[in-house]
C-alpha positions in Angstrom: 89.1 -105.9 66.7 92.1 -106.3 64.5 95.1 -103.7 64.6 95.3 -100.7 62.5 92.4 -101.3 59.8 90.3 -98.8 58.4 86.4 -98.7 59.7 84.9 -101.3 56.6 88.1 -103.6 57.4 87.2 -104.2 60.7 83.6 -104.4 59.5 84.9 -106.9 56.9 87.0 -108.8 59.7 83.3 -108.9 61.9 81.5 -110.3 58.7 83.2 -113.3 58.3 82.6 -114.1 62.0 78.8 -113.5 61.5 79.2 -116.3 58.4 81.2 -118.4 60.2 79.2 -122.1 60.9 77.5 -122.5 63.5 79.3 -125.7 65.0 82.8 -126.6 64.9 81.8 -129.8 63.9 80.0 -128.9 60.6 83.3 -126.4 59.6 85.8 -130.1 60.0 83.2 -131.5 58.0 83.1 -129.1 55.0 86.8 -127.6 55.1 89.1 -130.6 55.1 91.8 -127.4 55.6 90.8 -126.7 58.7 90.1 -130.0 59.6 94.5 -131.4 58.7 94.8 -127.4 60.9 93.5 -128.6 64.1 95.3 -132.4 63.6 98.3 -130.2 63.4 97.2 -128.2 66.8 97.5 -130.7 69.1 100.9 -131.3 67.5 102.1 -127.6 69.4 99.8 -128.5 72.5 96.9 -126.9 71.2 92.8 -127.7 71.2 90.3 -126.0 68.8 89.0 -124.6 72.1 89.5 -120.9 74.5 93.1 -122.3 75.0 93.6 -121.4 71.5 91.6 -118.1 71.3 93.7 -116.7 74.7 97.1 -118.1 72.8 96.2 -116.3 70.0 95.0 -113.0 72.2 98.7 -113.0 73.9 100.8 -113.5 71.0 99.9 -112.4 67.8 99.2 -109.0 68.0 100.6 -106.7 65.5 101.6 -103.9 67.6 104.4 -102.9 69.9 104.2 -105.5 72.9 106.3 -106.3 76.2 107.9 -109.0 74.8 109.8 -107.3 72.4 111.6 -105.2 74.9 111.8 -107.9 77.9 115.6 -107.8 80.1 117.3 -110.9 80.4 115.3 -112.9 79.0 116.1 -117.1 79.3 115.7 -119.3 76.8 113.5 -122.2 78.6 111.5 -125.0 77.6 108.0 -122.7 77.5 109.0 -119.9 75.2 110.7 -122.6 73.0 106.7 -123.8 72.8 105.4 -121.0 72.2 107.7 -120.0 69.0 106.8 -123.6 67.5 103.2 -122.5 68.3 103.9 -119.1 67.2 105.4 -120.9 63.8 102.6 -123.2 62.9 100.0 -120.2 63.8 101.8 -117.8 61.7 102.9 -120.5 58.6 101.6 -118.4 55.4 100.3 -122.1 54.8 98.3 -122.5 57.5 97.0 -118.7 57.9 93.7 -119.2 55.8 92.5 -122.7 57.2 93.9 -120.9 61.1 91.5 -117.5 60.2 88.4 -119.9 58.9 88.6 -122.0 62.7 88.9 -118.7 65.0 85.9 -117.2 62.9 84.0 -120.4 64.2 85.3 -120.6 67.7 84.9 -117.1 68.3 80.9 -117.0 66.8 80.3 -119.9 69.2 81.8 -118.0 72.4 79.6 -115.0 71.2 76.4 -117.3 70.8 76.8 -119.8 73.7 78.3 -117.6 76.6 77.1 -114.2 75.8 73.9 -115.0 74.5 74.4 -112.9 71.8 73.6 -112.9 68.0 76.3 -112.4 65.4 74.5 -111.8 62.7 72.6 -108.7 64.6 76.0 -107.4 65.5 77.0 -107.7 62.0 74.1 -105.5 61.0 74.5 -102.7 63.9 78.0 -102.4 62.6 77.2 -102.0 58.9 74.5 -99.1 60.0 76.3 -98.3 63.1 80.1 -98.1 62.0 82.9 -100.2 63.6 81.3 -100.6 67.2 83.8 -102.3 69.8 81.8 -104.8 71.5 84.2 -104.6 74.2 82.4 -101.8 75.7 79.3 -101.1 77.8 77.7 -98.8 75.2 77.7 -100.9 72.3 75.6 -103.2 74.4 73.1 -100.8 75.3 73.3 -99.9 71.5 72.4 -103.9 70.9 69.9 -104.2 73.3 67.9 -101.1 72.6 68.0 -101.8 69.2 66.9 -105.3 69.5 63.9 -103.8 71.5 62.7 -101.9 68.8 63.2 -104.2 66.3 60.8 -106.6 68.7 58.4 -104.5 69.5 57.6 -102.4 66.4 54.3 -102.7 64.9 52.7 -104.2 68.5 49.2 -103.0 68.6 49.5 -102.3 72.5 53.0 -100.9 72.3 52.8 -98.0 74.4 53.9 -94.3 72.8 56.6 -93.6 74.9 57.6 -96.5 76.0 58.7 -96.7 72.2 60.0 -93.2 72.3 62.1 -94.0 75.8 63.5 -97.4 73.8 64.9 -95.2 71.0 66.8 -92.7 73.4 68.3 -95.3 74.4 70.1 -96.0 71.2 70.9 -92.2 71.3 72.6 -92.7 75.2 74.3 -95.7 73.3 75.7 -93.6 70.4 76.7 -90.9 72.4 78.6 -92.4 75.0 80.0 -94.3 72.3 81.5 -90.6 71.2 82.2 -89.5 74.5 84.1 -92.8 76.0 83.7 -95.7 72.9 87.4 -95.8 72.1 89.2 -98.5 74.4 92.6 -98.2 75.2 93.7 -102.1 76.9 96.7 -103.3 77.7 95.5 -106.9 79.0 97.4 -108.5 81.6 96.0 -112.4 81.0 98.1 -113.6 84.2 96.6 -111.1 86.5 93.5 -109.8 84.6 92.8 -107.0 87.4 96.2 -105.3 87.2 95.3 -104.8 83.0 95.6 -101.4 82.1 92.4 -100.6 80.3 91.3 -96.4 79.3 88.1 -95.1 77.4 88.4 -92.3 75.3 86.4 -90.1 72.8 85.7 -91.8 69.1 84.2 -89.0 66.7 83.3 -91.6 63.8 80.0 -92.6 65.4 78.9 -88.3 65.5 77.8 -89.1 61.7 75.6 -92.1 62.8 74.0 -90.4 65.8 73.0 -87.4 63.4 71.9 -90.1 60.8 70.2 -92.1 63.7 68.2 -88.7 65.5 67.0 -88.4 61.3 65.9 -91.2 60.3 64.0 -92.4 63.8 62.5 -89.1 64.1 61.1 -89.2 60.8 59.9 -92.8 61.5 58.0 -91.7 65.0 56.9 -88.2 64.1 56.6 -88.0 60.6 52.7 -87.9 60.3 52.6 -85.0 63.0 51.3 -82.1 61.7 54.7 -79.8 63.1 57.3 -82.4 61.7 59.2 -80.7 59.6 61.1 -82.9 56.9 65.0 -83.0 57.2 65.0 -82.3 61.4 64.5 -85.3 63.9 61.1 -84.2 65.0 59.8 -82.1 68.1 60.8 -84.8 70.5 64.3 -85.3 69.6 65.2 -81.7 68.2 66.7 -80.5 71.6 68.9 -83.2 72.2 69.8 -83.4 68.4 71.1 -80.3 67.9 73.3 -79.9 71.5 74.6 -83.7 70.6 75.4 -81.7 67.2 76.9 -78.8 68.2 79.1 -80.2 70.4 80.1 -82.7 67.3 81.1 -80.5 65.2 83.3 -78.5 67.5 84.8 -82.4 68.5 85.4 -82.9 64.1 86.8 -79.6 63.8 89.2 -79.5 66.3 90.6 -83.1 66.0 91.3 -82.2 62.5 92.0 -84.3 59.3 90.2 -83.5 55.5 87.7 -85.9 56.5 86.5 -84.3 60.0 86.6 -80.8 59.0 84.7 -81.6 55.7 81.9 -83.0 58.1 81.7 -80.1 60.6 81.4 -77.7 57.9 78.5 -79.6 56.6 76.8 -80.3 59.9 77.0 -76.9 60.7 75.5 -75.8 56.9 72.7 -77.9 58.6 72.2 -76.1 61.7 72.0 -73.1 59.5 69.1 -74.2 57.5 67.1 -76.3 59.9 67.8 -74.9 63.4 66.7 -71.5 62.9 64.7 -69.0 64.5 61.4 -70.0 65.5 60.0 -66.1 65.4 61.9 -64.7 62.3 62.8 -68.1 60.7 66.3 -66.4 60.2 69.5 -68.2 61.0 70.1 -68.2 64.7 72.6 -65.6 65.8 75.1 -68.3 67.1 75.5 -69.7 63.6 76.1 -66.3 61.6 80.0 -66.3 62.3 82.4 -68.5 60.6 82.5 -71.8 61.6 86.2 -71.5 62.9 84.8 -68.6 65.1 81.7 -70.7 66.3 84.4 -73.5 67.3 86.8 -71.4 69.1 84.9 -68.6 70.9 84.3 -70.6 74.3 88.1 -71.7 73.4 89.4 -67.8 72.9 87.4 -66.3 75.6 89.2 -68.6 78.3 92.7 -67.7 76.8 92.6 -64.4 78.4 94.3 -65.2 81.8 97.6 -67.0 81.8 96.3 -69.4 84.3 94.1 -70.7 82.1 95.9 -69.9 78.5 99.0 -71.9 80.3 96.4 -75.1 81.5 94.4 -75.2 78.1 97.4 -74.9 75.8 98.6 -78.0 78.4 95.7 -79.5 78.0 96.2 -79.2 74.1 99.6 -80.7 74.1 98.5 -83.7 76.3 96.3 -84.8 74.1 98.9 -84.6 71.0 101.3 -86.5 73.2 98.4 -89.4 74.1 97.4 -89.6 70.3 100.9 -90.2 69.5 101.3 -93.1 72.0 98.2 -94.5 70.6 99.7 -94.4 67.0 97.3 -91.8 66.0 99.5 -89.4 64.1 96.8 -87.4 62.2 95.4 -86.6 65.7 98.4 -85.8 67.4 99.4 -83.6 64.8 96.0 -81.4 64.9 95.8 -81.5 68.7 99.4 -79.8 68.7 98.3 -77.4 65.9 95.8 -76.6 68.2 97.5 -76.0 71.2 99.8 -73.6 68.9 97.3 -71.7 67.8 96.3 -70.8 71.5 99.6 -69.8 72.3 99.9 -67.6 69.6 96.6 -65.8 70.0 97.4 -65.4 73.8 101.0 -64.0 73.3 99.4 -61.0 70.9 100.3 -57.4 72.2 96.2 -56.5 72.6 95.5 -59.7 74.9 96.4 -57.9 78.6 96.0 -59.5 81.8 93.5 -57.9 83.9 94.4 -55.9 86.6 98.4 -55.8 84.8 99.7 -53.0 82.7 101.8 -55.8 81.1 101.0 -59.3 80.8 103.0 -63.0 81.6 105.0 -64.4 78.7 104.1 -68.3 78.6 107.0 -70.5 77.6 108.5 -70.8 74.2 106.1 -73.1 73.1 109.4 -75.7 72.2 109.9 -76.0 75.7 106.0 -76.2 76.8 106.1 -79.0 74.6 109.7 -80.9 75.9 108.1 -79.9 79.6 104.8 -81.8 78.5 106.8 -84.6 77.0 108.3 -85.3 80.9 105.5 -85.0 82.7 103.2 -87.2 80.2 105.8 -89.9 80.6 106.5 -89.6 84.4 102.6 -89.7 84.9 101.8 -93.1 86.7 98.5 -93.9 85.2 99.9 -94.2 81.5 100.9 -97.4 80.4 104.7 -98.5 79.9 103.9 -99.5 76.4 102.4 -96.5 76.0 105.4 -94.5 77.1 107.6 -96.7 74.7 105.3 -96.1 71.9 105.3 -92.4 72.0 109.1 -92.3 72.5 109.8 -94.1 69.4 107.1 -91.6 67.4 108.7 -88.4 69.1 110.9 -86.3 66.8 114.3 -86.5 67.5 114.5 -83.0 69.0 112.2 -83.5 71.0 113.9 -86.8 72.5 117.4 -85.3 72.7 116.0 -82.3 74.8 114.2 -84.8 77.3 116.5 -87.7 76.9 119.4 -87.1 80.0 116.1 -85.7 82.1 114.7 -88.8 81.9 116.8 -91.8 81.2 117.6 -92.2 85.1 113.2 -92.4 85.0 113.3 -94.7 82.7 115.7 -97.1 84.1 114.0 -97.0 87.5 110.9 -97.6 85.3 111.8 -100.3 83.5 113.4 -102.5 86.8 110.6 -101.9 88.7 108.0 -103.4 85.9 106.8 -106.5 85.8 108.4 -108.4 84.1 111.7 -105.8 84.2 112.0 -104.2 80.7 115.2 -103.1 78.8 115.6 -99.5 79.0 117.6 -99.5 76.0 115.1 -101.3 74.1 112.3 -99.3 75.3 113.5 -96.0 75.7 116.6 -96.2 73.5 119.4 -93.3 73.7 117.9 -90.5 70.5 121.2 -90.6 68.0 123.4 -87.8 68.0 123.0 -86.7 72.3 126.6 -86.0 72.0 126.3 -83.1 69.6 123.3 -82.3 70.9 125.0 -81.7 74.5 127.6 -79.2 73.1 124.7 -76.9 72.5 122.9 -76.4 75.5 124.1 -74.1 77.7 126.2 -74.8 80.6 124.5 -73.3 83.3 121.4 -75.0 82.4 121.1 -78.4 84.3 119.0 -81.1 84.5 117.4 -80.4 87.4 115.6 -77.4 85.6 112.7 -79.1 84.7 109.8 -76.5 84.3 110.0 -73.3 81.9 107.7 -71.5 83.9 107.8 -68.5 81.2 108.7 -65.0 82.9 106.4 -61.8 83.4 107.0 -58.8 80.7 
């Protein structure tokens, strides 16, 4: 999918694969652009063909990539190739006829070596949202849906066989949420040593709760106990855990949009998910929706083991938003973590057992701890480590900076290909100053502020 669009761009960018031709040969026919496009191709050593679609996969990416922070790199008779390809590809001239031909080619790869259809794609994503079809879930989401699709209104189609085909584009949706969001980093020389991670992606917990309405409505409704707005007997256990645990996913990742959803999601549960003998609202649901979020959250912030791993846990995940450019999240994930530290450092929560309790850290220095041990963690990406040191503030770089600059140039050499630490991890402006205040006695080999008992 293309870098840094919004959900309907990448929808958009989808679409005019889907409406792409067919065959290559009909699109040289009809766009004579295209056609004077490719005669210039083979001009730069290119074919119409995957040599061109794996050229364009390594270099024209919009985001931060290795090349741009390479050591001693030589100028050779290769990378002087691949600029003049990178010119022609990138000519403002030749951009629309370039975009019109990699619709094509990459509609036939999807047709003739994956056996799938486009335009079925297209319309899972327009229902769906922006599905990644680089994932194993969106697949299970295609092929469930397709089964429906085939088999609905068979006059031997089995009950629950349709029932146990529809689950399955729940499992698809809501592994989509849990694990949908891939992280790759591709290595094309040495495909196995890509760095490739699958996290959480909260836009699809609108279309699973859409999905559990509108399909249990369209397999239950003529029961007699349907009742109209829920998904049906069937599906009403697994719809409102998957929803539940939604809503506290919207809240806490934060943002205007998210929290404006969990509030109405949980107005839902309210209404519909009530008590079956009273037909009150359910105990669980007659607190705040701020309390309903953070009471598991709260309760576990009692012990400074666990306040001290949570809030951790919290300022992780800021720190891996921010190398994934996701600033919004970052920001609400370190609110977050904040907001535990502060209601665990109150005078009335007491360790048990204690007649005083363990001061955690000031957070500043939870945070500059979790800034070294996020980048000094092996399974995180270089890039990834460069990305989120460039969208650090600059305290936060000049704390960690003489800590782990001799990491960083180990780092760097021992990559392959060897990086330039100074590109990479560049020096934060004003360390000189910055030096003068900290206190002589404390060195860098103090890593940890482990916080101190009252």
């Amino acid at each position: 999918p293309p870098v840094v669009l919004d959900d309907a761009g990448i929808i958009g960018h989808f679409a005019k694969v889907a409406h792409a031709p067919d065959r290559l040969s009909d699109l040289l026919e009809d766009d004579p652009e295209v056609a004077h496009f490719v005669e210039g191709l083979a001009g730069v050593g290119l074919d119409a063909d995957d040599v061109l679609l794996e050229f364009v996969a390594r270099y024209l990416r919009s985001d931060l990539q290795v090349t741009d922070v390479l050591k001693d790199v030589e100028e050779d008779t290769v990378r002087t190739q691949h600029e003049t390809r990178i010119e022609y590809l990138t000519d403002p001239a030749n951009v629309g006829p370039r975009d019109r031909l990699l619709n094509c080619l990459r509609k036939r790869v999807l047709r003739d070596r994956y056996n799938m259809d486009p335009d079925w794609m297209l319309h899972l994503m327009e229902q769906f949202g922006p599905l990644d079809w680089r994932v194993p879930y969106t697949h299970s989401l295609y092929w469930s849906t397709r089964g429906d699709m085939i088999t609905k209104g068979q006059l031997d189609l089995d009950e629950n066989d349709s029932m146990n085909t529809v689950r399955y584009i729940f499992f698809g949706l809501k592994l989509t949420i849990a694990r949908g969001k891939l992280v790759l980093e591709p290595n094309f020389d040495d495909p196995k040593q890509s760095f490739i991670e699958l996290l959480p992606d909260t836009r699809f917990i609108k279309h699973l709760h859409e999905t559990y309405l509108r399909l249990g409505k369209e397999q239950f409704g003529d029961f007699p106990d349907f009742v109209e707005g829920t998904s049906g007997p069937n599906y009403k256990t697994g719809h409102v855990g998957d929803l539940e645990a939604g809503i506290r996913q919207l809240y806490t990742e934060g943002g205007p949009k998210n929290q404006a959803l969990a509030r109405e999601y949980y107005a839902y549960l309210r209404e519909y998910n009530f008590d079956a003998q009273t037909g009150e609202v359910q105990m669980q649901y007659r607190v705040p929706l701020d309390e309903f979020v953070f009471k598991e959250f709260k309760n576990e912030l009692s012990s400074y083991k666990r306040a001290n791993a949570i809030i951790g846990a919290w300022i992780h995940r800021s720190l891996k938003h921010l190398s994934l450019g996701e600033v919004d999240q970052s920001a609400a994930a370190l609110e977050r973590a904040k907001q535990g530290w502060e209601f665990y450092m109150q005078d009335k929560q007491i360790e048990p057992g204690q007649t005083g309790r363990r001061h955690l850290a000031v957070f500043k220095n939870m945070r500059n701890n979790s800034v070294v041990q996020f980048v000094q963690k092996p399974d995180i990406h270089i890039m990834h480590k460069a990305r989120l040191w460039r969208a650090l503030d600059k305290l936060a770089r000049q704390a960690t900076f003489d800590q782990l600059a001799p990491y960083f140039e180990q780092l760097c050499e021992t990559n392959k290909p060897p990086l330039d630490a100074a590109k990479a991890f560049p020096e934060p402006p004003g360390m000189e100053e910055f030096r003068k205040t900290v206190p002589s006695e404390r060195k860098p080999k103090d890593k940890i502020d482990h916080g101190e008992r009252a």
